[in-house]
N, C-alpha and C positions, 0 to 999 in steps of 0.2 A: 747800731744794733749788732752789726758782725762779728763789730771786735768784742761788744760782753759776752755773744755767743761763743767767741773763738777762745777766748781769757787767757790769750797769750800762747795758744798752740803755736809750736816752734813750725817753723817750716811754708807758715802757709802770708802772701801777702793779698791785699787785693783794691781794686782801684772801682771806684762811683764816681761817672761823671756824665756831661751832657754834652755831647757835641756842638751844641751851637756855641761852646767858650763860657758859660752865664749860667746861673740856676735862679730862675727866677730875675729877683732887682739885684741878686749881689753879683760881686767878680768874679766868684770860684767857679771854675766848672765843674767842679768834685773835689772828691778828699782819697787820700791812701790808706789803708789798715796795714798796719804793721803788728809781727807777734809780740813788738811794744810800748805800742800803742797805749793801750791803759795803762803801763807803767810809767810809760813821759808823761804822761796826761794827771795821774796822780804827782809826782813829781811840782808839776806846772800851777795846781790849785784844780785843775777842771776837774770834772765830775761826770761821766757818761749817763751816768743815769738821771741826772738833772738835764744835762741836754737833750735826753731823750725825752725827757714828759716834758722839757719845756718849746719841744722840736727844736733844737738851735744845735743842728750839726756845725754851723758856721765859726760859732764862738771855741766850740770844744777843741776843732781843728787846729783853727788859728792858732790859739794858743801853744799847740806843738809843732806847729809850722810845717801840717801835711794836708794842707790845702792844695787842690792844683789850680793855681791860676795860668790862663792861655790867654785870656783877651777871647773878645764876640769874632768868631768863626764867620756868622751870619749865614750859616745855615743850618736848620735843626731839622738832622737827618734822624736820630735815634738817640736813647740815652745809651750808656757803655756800661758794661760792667764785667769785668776782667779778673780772674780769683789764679795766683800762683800757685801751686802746690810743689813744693821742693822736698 
């Protein structure tokens, strides 16, 4: 929802994730927004706004290969969320 809100504002990056390594049953522990983001994404076939009503950050990510996977930390202190502004 960041990046259709940011729609490619130059300058700005930013990172969703969960410290315990995990979100839920998948591997990710988050994903990165980049200001091109929707443009690899379109590129790729995905669709933000279908991932969004269909809630499946996971697939959208993958596909442009800005997943972060860590592996289970196995500890779930807080979730993270970190926005750049350059």
């Amino acid at each position: 929802a960041m990046g259709v809100a940011l729609d490619g504002a130059p300058g700005i990056w930013a990172l969703a994730a969960d410290s315990d390594g995990i979100d839920g049953s998948d591997d990710a522990a988050g994903a990165f927004v980049a200001p091109d983001t929707l443009a690899r994404a379109g590129a790729a076939g995905a669709s933000a706004a279908q991932a969004l009503a269909g809630h499946d950050s996971y697939s959208f990510f993958a596909a442009i290969d800005d997943l972060l996977i860590t592996g289970p930390s196995h500890t779930n202190v807080n979730d993270i969320r970190a926005v750049l502004v350059a």
